[in-house]
C-alpha positions as CSV (number, residue, x, y, z in Angstrom):
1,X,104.5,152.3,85.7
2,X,105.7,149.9,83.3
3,X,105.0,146.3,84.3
4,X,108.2,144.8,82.8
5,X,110.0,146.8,85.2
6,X,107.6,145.5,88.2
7,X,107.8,142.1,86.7
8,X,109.9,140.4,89.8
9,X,107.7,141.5,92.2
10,X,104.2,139.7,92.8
11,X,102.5,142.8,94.9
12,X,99.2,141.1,95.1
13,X,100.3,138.1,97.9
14,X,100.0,139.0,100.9
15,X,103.2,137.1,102.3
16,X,106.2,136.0,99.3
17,X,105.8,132.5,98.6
18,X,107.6,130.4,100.7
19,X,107.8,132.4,103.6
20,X,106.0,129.9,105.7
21,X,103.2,132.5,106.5
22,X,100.7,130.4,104.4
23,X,100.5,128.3,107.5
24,X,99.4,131.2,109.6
25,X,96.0,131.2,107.4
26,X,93.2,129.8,109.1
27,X,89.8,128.8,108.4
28,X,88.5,125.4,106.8
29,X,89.1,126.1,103.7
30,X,92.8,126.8,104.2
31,X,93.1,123.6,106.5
32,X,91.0,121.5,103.1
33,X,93.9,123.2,100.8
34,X,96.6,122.0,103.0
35,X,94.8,118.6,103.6
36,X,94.5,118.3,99.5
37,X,97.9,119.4,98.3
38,X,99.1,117.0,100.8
39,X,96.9,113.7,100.0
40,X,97.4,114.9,95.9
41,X,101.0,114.0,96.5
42,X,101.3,111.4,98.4
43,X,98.5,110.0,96.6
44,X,100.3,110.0,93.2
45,X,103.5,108.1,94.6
46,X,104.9,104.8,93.7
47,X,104.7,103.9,97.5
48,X,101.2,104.5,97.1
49,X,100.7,102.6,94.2
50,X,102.7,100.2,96.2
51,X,100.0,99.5,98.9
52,X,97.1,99.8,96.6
53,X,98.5,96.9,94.8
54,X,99.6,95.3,98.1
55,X,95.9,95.6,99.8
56,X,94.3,93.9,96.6
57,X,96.7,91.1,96.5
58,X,96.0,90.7,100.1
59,X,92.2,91.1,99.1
60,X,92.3,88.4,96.8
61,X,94.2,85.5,98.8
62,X,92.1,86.1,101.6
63,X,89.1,85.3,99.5
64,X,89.3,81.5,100.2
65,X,89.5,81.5,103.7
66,X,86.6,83.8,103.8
67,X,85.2,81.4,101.2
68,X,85.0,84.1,98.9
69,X,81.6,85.5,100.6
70,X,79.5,88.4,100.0
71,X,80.9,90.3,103.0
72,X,84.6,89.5,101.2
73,X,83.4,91.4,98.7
74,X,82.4,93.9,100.1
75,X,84.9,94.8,101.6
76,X,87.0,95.8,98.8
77,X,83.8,97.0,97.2
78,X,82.7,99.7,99.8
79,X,86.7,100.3,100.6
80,X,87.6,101.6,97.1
81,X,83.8,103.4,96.5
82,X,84.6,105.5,99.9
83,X,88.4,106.1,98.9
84,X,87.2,107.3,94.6
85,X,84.6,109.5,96.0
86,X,86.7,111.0,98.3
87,X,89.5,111.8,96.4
88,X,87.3,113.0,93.6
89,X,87.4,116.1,96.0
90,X,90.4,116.3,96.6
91,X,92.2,116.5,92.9
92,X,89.5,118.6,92.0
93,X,90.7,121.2,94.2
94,X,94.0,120.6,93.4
95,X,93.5,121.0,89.8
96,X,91.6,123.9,90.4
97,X,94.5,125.3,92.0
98,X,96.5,124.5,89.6
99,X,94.8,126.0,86.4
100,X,94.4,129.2,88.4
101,X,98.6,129.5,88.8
102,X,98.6,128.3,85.2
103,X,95.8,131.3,84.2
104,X,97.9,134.0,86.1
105,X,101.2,133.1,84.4
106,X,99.8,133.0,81.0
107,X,97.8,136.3,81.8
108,X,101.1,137.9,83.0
109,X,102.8,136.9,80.1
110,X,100.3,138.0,77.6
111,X,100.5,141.5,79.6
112,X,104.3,141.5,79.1
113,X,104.4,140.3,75.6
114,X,105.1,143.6,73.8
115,X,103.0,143.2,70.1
116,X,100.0,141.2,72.4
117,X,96.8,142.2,73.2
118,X,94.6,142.3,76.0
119,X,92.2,140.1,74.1
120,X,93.4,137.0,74.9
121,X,93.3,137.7,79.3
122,X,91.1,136.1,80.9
123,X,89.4,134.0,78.6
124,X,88.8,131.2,80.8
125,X,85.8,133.0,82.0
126,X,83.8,132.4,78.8
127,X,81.9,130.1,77.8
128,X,82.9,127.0,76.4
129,X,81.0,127.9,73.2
130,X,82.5,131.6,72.6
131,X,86.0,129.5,73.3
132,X,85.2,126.8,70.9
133,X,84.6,129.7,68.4
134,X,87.8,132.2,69.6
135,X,89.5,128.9,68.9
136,X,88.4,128.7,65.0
137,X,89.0,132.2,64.4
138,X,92.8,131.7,65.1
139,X,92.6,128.2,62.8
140,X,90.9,130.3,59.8
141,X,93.7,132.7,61.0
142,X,96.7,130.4,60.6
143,X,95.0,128.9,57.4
144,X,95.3,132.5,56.0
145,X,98.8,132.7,56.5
């Protein structure tokens, strides 16, 4: 069959998207996605920003009456090592998530471009080195042209 023809459908999921049936997924790792997507965005808000920049300020002018003391610092110190190491974890998945969608689009569109080739699908499972050298081939390429 002719994928242009098939090219509304996505007969790989399981459930359409947006069907609410993701939620019916169990398992940790479906709860961590949720969890993720969820802190990701909020994360990334200007409310957010908001009461990062609040919680410092508040931080700093509390440093006299605590006469500026070791545990003062470390406070903040420990607060924002936890919170970085933490969320290191949790846009990592996100961008993994992320460049997966992105792979699958491109692939699909590579597969319904009609002069392409297959070449080019699922390159992202090379190594960086045989990328880096795909990569000149198509600069000595466009230098030819």
């Amino acid at each position: 069959m002719d994928r242009r023809h098939n090219a509304g459908r996505i007969e790989q999921l399981p459930h359409p998207v947006g069907s609410g049936h993701q939620r019916q997924r169990g398992g940790i790792s479906a709860l961590f996605e949720r969890f993720a997507a969820a802190v990701t965005a909020r994360a990334g808000s200007p409310a957010a920003f908001c009461i990062a920049i609040s919680l410092v300020v508040v931080w700093a002018v509390s440093g006299p009456i605590f006469g500026f003391s070791e545990t003062w610092q470390l406070v903040i110190n420990t607060g924002t090592t936890i919170i970085t190491f933490l969320m290191v974890f949790l846009i990592q998945q996100s961008q993994n998530k992320d460049s997966r969608a992105v792979h699958v689009k491109l692939d699909e569109l590579l597969k319904l471009q009609s002069n392409g080739g297959d070449e080019m699908i699922d390159i992202e499972d090379l190594t960086e080195a045989q990328i880096k050298h795909l990569a000149q081939q198509f600069k000595n390429k466009d230098v030819a042209h």
